[in-house]
Every structure is written in C-alpha cells, then in structure tokens.
N, C-alpha and C positions, 0 to 999 in steps of 0.2 A: 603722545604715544598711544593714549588709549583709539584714540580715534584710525587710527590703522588697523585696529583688529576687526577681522571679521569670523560671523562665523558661519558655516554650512553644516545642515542638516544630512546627513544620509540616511539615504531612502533603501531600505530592502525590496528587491524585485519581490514580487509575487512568487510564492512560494504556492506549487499544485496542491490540489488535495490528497492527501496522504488516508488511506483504507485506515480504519481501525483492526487491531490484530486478529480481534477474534472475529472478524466479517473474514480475513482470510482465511482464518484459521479454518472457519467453517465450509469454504467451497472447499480448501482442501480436502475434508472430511468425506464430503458428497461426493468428490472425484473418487477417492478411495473408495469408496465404496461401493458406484457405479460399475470400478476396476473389476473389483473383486465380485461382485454379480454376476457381471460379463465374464470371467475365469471359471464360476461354478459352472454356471452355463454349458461353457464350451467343453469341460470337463465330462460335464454329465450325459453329454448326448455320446 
C-alpha cells in the first residue's frame, strides 16, 4: 500500500516584483506636485 503513494511538489510560478509602497507613494507626491506648479504657473500669467 505504501509503495503507491506518491508524492508532487508544487511549484509557484514566479511571482513579478512588486514596488514597495512608499517608492509609490513617493512619485505620486512628485506628480502632485509637478501638477500643482504647472496650475500656479498657468494661473499666474
């Protein structure tokens, strides 16, 4: 009986690199901000 068991490993695909939040966190910052310089900008002329 024993001798019919087998067994299989499963294997996880590769899994991408996933950003840490605050590297996102941070371009979003710089886009805002870019944003809103470019709005004073256009405001002020």
């Amino acid at each position: 009986m024993i001798e019919d068991l087998s067994v299989d490993y499963l294997q996880r695909p590769d899994t991408g690199r996933v950003p840490e939040p605050a590297s996102v966190l941070g371009l979003l910052a710089i886009g805002v901000l870019g944003a809103g310089s470019a709005l004073t900008r256009k405001l002020l002329k």
